[in-house]
C-alpha positions in Angstrom: -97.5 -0.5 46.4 -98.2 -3.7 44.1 -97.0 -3.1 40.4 -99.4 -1.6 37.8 -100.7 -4.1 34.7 -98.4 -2.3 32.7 -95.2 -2.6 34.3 -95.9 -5.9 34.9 -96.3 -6.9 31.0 -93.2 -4.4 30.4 -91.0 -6.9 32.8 -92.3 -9.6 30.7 -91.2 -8.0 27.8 -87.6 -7.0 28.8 -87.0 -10.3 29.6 -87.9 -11.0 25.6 -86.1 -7.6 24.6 -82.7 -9.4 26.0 -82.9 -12.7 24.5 -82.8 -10.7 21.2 -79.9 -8.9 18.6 -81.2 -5.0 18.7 -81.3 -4.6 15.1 -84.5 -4.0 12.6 -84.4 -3.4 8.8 -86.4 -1.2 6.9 -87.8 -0.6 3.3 -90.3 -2.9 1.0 -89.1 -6.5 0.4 -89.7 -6.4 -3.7 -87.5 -2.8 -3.6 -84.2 -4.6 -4.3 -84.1 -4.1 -8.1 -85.3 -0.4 -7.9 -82.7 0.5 -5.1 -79.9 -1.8 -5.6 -80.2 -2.4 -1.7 -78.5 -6.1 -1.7 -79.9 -7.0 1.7 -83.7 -7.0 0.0 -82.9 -9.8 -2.4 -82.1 -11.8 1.2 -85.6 -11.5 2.4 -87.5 -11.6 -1.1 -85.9 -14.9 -1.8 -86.8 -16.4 1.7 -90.4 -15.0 1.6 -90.5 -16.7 -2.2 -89.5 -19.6 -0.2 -85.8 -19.9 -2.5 -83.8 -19.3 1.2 -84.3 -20.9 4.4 -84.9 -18.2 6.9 -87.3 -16.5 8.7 -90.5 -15.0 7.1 -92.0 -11.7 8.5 -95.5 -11.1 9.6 -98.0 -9.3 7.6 -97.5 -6.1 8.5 -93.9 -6.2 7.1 -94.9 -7.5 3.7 -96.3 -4.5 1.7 -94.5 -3.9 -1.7 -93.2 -0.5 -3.1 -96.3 0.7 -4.5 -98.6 -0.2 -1.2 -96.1 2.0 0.8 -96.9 5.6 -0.1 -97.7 9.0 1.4 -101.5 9.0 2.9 -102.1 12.8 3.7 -101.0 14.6 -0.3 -104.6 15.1 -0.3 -104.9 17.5 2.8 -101.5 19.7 2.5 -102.6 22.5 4.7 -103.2 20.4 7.8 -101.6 21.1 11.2 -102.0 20.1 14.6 -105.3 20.8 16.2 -105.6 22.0 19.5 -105.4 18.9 21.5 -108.1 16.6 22.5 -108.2 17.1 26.3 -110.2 13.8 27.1 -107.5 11.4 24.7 -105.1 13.7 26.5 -105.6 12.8 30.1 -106.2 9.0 28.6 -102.5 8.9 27.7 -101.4 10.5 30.4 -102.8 7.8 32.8 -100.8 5.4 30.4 -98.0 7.2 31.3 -98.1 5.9 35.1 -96.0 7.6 38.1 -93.3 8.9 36.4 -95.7 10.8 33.3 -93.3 14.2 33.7 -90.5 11.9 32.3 -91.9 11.6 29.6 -93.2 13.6 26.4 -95.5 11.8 24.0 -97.7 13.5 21.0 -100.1 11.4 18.9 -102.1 12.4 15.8 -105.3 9.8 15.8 -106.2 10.2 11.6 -108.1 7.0 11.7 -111.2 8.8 11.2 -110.8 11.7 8.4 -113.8 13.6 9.2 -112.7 13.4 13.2 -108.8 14.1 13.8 -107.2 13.8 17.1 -104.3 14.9 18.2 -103.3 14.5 22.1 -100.1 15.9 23.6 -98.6 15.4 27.1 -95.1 17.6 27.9 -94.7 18.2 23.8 -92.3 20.7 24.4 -89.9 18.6 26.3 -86.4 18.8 24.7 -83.6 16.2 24.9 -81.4 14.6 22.5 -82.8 12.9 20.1 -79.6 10.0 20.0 -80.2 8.1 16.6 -83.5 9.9 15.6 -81.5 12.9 14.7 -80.9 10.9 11.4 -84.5 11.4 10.5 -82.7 15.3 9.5 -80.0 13.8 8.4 -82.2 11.8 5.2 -84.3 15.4 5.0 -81.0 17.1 4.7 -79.9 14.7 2.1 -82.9 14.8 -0.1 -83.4 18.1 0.1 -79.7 18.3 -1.4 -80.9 16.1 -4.2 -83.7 18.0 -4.8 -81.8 21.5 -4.8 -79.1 19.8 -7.5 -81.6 18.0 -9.6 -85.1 19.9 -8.8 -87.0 19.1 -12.2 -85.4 15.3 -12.8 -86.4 12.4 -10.3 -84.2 10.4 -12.8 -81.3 12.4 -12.2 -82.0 12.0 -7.9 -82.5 7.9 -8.6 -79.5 7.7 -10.4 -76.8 9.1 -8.0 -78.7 7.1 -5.4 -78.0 4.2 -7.1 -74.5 4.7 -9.0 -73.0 7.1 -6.3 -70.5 4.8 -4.7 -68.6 5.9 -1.4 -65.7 4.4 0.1 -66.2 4.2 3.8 -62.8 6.7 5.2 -61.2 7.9 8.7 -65.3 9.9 9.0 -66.6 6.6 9.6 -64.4 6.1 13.0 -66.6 4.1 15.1 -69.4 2.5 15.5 -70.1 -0.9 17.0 -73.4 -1.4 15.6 -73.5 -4.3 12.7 -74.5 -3.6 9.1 -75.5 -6.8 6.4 -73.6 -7.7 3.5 -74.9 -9.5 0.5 -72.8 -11.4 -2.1 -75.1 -12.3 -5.2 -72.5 -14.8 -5.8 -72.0 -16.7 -2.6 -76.1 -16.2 -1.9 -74.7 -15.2 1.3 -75.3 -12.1 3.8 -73.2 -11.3 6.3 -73.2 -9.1 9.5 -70.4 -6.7 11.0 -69.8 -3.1 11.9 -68.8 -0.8 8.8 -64.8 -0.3 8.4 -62.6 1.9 6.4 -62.3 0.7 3.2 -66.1 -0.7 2.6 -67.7 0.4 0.0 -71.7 1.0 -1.2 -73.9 2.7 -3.1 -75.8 6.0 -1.2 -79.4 4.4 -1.2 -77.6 1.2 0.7 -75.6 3.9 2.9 -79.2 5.4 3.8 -80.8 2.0 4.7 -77.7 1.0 6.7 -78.6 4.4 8.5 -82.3 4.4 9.6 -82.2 0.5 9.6 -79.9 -0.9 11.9 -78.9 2.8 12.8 -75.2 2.6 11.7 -73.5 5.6 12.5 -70.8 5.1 11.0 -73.5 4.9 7.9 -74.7 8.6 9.3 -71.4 10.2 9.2 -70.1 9.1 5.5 -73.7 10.1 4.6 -73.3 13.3 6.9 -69.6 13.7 4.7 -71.8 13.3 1.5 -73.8 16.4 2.1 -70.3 18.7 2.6 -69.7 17.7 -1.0 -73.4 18.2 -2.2 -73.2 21.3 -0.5 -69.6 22.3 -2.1 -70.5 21.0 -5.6 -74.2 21.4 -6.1 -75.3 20.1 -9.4 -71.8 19.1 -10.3 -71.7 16.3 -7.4 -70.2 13.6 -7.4 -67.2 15.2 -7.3 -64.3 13.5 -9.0 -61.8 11.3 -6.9 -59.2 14.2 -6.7 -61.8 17.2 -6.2 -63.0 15.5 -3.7 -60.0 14.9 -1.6 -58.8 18.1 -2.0 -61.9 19.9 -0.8 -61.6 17.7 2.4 -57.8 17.9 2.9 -57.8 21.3 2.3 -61.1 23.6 3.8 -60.2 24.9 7.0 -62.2 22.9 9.3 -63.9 25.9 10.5 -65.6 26.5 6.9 -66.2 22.7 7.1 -68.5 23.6 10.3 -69.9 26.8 8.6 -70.9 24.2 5.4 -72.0 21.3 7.4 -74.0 23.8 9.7 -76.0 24.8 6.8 -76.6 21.9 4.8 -77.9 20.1 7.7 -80.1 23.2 9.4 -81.4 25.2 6.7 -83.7 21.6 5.3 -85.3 21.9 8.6 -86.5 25.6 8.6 -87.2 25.5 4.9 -89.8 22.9 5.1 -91.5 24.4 7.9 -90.3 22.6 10.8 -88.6 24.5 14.1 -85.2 24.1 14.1 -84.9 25.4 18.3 -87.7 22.1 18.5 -85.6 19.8 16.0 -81.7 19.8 15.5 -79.0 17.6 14.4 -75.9 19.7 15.5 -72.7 17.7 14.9 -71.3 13.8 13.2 -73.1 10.6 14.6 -68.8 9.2 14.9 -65.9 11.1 16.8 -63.5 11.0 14.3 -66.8 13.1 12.2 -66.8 14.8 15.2 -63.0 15.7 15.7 -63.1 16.9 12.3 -65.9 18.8 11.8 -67.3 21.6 14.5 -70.7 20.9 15.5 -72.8 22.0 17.8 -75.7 20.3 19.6 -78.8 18.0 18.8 -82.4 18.4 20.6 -86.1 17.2 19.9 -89.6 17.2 21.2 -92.3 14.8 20.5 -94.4 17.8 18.8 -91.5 18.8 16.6 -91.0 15.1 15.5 -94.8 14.3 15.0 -94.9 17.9 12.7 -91.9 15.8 10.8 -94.1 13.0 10.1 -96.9 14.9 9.4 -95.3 16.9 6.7 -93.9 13.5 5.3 -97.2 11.8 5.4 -98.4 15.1 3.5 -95.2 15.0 1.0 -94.1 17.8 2.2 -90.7 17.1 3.2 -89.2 18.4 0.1 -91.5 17.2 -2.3 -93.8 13.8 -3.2 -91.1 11.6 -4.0 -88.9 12.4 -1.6 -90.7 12.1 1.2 -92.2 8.7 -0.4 -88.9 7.5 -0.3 -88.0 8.8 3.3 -91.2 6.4 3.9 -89.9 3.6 2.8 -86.7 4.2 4.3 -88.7 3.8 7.3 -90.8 0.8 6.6 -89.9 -1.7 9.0 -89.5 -5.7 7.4 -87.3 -7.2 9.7 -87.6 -8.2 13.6 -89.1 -5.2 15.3 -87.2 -3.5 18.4 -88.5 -0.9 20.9 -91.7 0.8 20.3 -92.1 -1.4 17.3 -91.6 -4.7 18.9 -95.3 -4.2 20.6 -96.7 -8.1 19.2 -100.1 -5.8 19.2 -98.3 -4.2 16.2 -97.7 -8.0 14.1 -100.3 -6.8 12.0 -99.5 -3.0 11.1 -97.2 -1.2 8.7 -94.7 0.4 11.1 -92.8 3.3 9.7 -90.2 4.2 12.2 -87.0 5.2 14.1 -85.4 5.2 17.4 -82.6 6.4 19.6 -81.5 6.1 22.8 -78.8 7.5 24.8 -78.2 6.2 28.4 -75.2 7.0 31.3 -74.7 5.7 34.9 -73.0 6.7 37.6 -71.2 4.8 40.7 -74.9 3.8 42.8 -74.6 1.7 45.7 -76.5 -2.0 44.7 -77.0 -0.6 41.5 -75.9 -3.0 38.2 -76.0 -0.7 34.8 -76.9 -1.7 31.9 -78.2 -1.2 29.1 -81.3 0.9 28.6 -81.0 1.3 32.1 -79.2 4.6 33.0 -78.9 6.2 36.4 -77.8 9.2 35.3 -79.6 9.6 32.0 -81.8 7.1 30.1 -83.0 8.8 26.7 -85.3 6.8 24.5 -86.3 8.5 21.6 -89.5 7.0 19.0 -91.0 7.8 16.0 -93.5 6.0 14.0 -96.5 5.7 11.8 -98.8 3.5 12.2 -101.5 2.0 10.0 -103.9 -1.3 10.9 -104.0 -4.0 9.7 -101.3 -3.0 7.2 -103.3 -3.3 3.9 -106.5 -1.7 5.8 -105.4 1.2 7.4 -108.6 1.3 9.4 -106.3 2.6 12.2 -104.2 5.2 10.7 -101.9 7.1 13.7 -98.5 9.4 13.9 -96.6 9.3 17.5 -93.7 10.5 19.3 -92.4 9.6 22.4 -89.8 10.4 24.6 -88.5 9.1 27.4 -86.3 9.5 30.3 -86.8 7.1 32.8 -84.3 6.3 34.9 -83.0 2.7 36.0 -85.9 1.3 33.8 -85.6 -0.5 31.0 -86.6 1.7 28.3 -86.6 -0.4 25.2 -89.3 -2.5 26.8 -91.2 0.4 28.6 -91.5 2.2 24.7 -92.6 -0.9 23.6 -95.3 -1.6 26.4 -96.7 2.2 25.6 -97.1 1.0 21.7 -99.6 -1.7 23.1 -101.6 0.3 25.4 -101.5 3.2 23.1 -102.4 1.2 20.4 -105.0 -1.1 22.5 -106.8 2.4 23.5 -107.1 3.5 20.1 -108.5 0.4 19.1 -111.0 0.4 21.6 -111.6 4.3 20.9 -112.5 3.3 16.6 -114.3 -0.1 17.7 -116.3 0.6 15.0 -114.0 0.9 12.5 -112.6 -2.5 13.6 -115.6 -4.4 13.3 -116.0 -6.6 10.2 -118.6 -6.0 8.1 -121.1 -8.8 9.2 -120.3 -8.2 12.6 -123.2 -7.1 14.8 -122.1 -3.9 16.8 -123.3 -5.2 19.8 -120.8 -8.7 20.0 -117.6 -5.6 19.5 -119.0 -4.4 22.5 -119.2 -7.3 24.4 -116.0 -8.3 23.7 
């Protein structure tokens, strides 16, 4: 059987997908003064054309105040019942192997005509790195509960809040940047003991180049946020002997509930969405856990609520946003080149295991045994437009295929369909309907 159009384009862009570093940065370019995120300065002063480097496409350029929730003006949507003609449409995206997968798109490009289309949305698996999407809810919604009536108070621990990377952040081999102001240098490396940063830089190196070494000091954070409310930070002393000296199965009982009661209390399903344990082992040895599962409808109801502000409140789901916003080189679903032009808010995971196969090389994104990949993203074309205005979730388990490059092959067809589906929209103003058409 000859391959299909679409794995042929995905081969094409595996072979892209490998030449590449797997990391992608997040939040708006001018947001360095506002967050104190070093790494921000980098790109602003290469887009101002003050550092040689590489500048970004269009769609990663929007500044704080272009990056904002688009739904606080319809709270009470949910989910329709899905559309079944967009429905079967994905599904024959999905090719052969469409039980392997579970996808669930929201189509808002038209407000007067929302779409939503889901194929196997109940399909559970572990999420891998987009569990941290609860672990930011769970941290703001910590904020919130300290400080619910002063944003000020929220910005300022963000900002002045400075943890010192311990034994929690035992290992991780993903790479995190360094800026020194004074050098006018950045630098790249996994996160050690010792490091130290400020919480809104721990939550970028988090959802941006998915540190989870990053996850588990922030994961350690909400222990204490739990234990001292609004009296956090703690003190250096406090602090050391609440974690020297809680039996580690109250730790569980505390970290259990910080991180699962967010979930439920802004109306999500926790048995659809959990984040049961530390993204490290030594998080892991240290504090019980238990275990982490998603579906693409529980993680499309997530974006939903933060495109409505309803993760938490305005602000903080604004700023989960952001968090999102990706400014950097694009991996996965993101790295579709249909996508050069969008604002992509979004996060990834992937989790992948072989076994002993005869003729069979692993590698990675690849499994035999497993091969979880986990997306999540907004999407709004052209960026500054928004005349295509979409929420999906996909998830993936595929094995022996490349998975980064099969996620990203979905985000052009999807995206392609879509297009073709709001032609209208699309069309520029002097543009005859009929030469759309024809194209």
């Amino acid at each position: 059987m000859p391959p299909s159009p679409r794995t042929i384009v995905a081969s094409a862009a595996a072979a892209c997908l490998l030449a590449v570093p797997t990391s992608g940065r997040a939040y708006p370019i001018d947001g360095g003064a506002y967050t104190g995120i070093g790494r921000l300065e980098v790109q602003r002063r290469v887009e101002a054309g003050e550092l040689a480097g590489r500048k970004r496409a269009s769609g990663e350029l929007l500044s704080l105040a272009d990056v904002d929730v688009r739904l606080s003006d319809r709270r009470t949507l949910e989910l329709p019942a899905p559309d079944p003609a967009l429905t079967r449409a994905l599904a024959r995206l999905l090719g052969a192997d469409a039980d392997r997968y579970g996808l669930a798109l929201l189509d808002l490009s038209d407000p007067e005509r929302v779409r939503y289309a889901e194929w196997n949305g109940r399909l559970a698996q572990n999420p891998g790195s987009v569990g941290k999407l609860v672990v930011a809810l769970a941290f703001f919604q910590a904020l919130a509960d300290a400080h619910p009536e002063d944003v000020a108070a929220r910005e300022r621990i963000l900002r002045e809040r400075v943890v010192t990377a311990d034994a929690f952040s035992v290992s991780d081999h993903h790479t995190v940047p360094f800026w020194d102001p004074l050098a006018a240098k950045l630098t790249r490396r996994p996160l050690h003991e010792g490091d130290r940063a400020t919480l809104w830089t721990y939550l970028d190196w988090m959802l941006s180049p998915s540190s989870n070494s990053a996850a588990a000091m922030l994961q350690r954070e909400l222990l204490l946020m739990r234990r001292f409310g609004a009296a956090y930070p703690p003190n250096a002393d406090e602090e050391r002997r609440f974690l020297a000296e809680t039996p580690k199965s109250e730790l569980g009982n505390l970290f259990a509930a910080a991180i699962q009661e967010p979930v439920t209390r802004n109306g999500l399903d926790l048995a659809s969405l959990r984040q049961g344990s530390f993204f490290t082992h030594e998080g892991k040895r240290r504090v019980p856990g238990s275990s982490s599962h998603a579906t693409s409808r529980e993680l499309l109801r997530f974006l939903l609520r933060m495109e409505q502000g309803r993760l938490v409140d305005d602000w903080s789901s604004r700023e989960i946003k952001r968090l999102l916003y990706q400014t950097e080189r694009r991996i996965r679903y993101a790295a579709a080149p249909a996508l050069a032009d969008a604002a992509v808010y979004f996060k990834s995971g992937s989790l992948y295991a072989c076994e002993p196969e005869p003729e069979f090389v692993c590698r990675k994104y690849h499994g035999n045994r497993r091969n979880f990949m986990n997306s999540a993203a907004v999407i709004e074309s052209p960026a500054r437009e928004r005349r295509l205005f979409y929420l999906v979730a996909l998830l993936s388990n595929v094995l022996r295929k490349n998975s980064a490059a099969d996620h990203a092959e979905l985000a052009r067809a999807i995206h392609a369909k879509l297009r073709a589906d709001h032609a209208d929209r699309l069309r520029s103003p002097d543009q005859p309907a009929s030469s759309k058409r024809a194209q």
